[in-house]
C-alpha positions, -999 to 999 in steps of 0.1 A, spaced: -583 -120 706 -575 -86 682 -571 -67 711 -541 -94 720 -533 -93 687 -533 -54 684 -507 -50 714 -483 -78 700 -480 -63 671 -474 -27 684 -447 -42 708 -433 -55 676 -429 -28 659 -413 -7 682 -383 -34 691 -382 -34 647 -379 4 650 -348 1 676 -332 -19 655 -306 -5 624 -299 -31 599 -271 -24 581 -274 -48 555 -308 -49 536 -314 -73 513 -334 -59 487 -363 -80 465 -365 -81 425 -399 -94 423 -429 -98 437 -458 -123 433 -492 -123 440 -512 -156 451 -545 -166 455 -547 -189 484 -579 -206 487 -585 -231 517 -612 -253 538 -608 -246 571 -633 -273 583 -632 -304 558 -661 -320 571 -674 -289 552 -665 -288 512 -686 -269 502 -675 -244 476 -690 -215 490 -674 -220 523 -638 -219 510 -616 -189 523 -593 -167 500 -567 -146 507 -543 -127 486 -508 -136 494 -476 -116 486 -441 -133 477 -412 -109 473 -381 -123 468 -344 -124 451 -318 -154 446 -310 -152 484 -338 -147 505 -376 -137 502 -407 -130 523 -443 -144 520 -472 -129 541 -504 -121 538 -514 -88 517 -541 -79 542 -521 -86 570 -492 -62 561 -515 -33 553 -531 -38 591 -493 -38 605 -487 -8 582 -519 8 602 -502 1 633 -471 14 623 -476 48 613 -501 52 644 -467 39 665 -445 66 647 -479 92 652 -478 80 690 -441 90 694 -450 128 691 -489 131 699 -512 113 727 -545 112 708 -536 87 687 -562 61 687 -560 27 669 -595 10 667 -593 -30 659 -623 -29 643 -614 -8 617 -583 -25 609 -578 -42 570 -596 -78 578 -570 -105 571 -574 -148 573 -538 -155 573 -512 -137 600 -482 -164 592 -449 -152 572 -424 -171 560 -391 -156 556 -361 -181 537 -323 -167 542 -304 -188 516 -313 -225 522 -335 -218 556 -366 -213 558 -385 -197 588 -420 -202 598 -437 -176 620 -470 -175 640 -487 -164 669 -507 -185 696 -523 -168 719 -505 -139 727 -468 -153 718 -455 -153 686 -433 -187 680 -405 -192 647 -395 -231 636 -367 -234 612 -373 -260 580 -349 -266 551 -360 -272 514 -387 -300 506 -379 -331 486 -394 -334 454 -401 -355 426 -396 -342 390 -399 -373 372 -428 -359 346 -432 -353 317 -465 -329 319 -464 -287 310 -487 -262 310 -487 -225 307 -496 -204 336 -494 -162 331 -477 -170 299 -447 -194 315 -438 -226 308 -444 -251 339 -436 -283 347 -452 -307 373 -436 -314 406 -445 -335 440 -436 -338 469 -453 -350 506 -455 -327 528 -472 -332 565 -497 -361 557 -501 -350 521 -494 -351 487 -494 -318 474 -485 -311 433 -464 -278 421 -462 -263 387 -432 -245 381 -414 -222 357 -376 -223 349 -382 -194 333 -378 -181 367 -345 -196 376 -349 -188 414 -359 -219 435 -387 -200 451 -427 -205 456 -458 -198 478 -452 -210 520 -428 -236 525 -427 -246 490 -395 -243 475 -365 -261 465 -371 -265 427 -354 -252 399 -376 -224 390 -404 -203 407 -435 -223 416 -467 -206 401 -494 -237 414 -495 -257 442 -518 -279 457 -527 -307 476 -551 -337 460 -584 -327 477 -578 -287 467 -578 -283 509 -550 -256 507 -544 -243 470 -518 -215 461 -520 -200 423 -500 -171 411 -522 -139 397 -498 -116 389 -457 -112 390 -443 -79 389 -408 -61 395 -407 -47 428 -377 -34 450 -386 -38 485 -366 -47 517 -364 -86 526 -370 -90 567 -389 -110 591 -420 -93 597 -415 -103 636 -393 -130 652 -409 -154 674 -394 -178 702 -377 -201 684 -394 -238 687 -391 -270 668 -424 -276 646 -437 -305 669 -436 -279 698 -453 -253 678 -483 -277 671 -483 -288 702 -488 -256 715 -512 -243 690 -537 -276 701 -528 -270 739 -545 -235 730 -573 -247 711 -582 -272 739 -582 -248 762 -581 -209 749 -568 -186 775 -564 -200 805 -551 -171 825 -582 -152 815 -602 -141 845 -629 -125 825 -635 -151 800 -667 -172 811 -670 -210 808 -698 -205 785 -674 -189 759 -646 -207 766 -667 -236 756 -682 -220 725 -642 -213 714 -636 -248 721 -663 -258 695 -655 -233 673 -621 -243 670 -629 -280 666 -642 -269 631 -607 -255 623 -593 -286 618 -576 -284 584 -543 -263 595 -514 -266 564 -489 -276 593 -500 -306 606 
């Protein structure tokens, strides 16, 4: 699956390298999550949760989220890309590429919002628009020295509760969350299955861009998709033996706590 993984990502970079974008748009901050989540919730228990550090960089108009470990393995590939252009013993090994759990982005432009993953070998973009929430409370408390104040809203088949900052001005926050009237530093849902908590803000200039565009899909096609391949991984594999398609199959049964669902 990283060797897959490995190719799609070198084909993406060298359609992004092609490409001349005249207009950048150009970040003014940056913040750092925590993202702790369950992938099996038949199994709670604490030591079992996953964490990954996840990177926000945004200004009024657009923004970026992505994983931090996932961008420094695409920055791997990228210089050996640009290394490949002008030598042939350039050799990328998968195994020694930075270990990430989360290869999603979400990119907003304005008011849309643009979820991207790969399944299988494909990489597939839905468009969403801003969640509705509920501000009707009175609760604060302070998180990295800002003001917040408590937020809900349902999203898939859960409840999930934000803290934000108007501090912040800029209706931004961690994944799809955003919509509010200031940055969301806490989100989470009411059994803790997917938790987002901001660990650090700082100024950052950096360019604003998809990291790659997918085929373009509704969501229910994307999930419908994403279970088609966990019923049955590879299917065009002519190498890939019933016995480990089989142990795939049970493995991903245990994944059974995705965000988008």
């Amino acid at each position: 699956m990283r060797k897959y993984f490995l190719i799609i990502l070198l084909l993406s970079f060298t359609c992004l390298f092609s490409q001349q974008k005249a207009n950048k748009s150009i970040s003014e901050l940056e913040v750092q999550y925590e993202y702790s989540f369950v992938r099996d919730t038949t199994d709670i228990d604490p030591n079992h949760r996953y964490k990954e550090i996840m990177l926000l960089d945004f200004n009024s108009n657009s923004s970026i989220f992505y994983s931090q470990q996932y961008a420094a393995a695409r920055e791997v590939v990228k210089k050996a890309t640009v290394a490949a252009q002008t030598s042939s013993n350039v050799e990328i090994k998968a195994a020694e590429l930075p270990k990430y759990k989360v290869g999603y982005s979400v990119y907003r432009e304005d008011s849309k919002i643009y979820f991207t993953s790969n399944i299988n070998r494909d990489f597939f973009t839905f468009e969403n628009t801003y969640l509705n929430w509920d501000t009707n409370y009175k609760d604060v408390k302070t998180i990295l020295g800002y003001k917040c104040n408590k937020a809900t809203t349902k999203f898939g088949n859960r409840v999930f509760t934000a803290w934000y900052t108007k501090d912040i001005p800029i209706s931004e926050g961690p994944y799809r969350f955003k919509g509010l009237t200031g940055l969301i530093l806490e989100v989470s849902d009411e059994n803790k299955y997917h938790s987002f908590k901001a660990v650090g803000i700082v100024k950052k200039a950096v360019e604003i861009e998809p990291l790659q565009k997918g085929i373009p899909v509704t969501k229910e096609q994307y999930i419908k998709k994403r279970e088609e391949f966990k019923n049955n991984p590879y299917p065009q594999s002519k190498t890939l033996t019933k016995e480990r398609r089989d142990q795939m199959i049970e493995a991903f049964k245990k994944d059974n706590n995705s965000i988008e669902n």
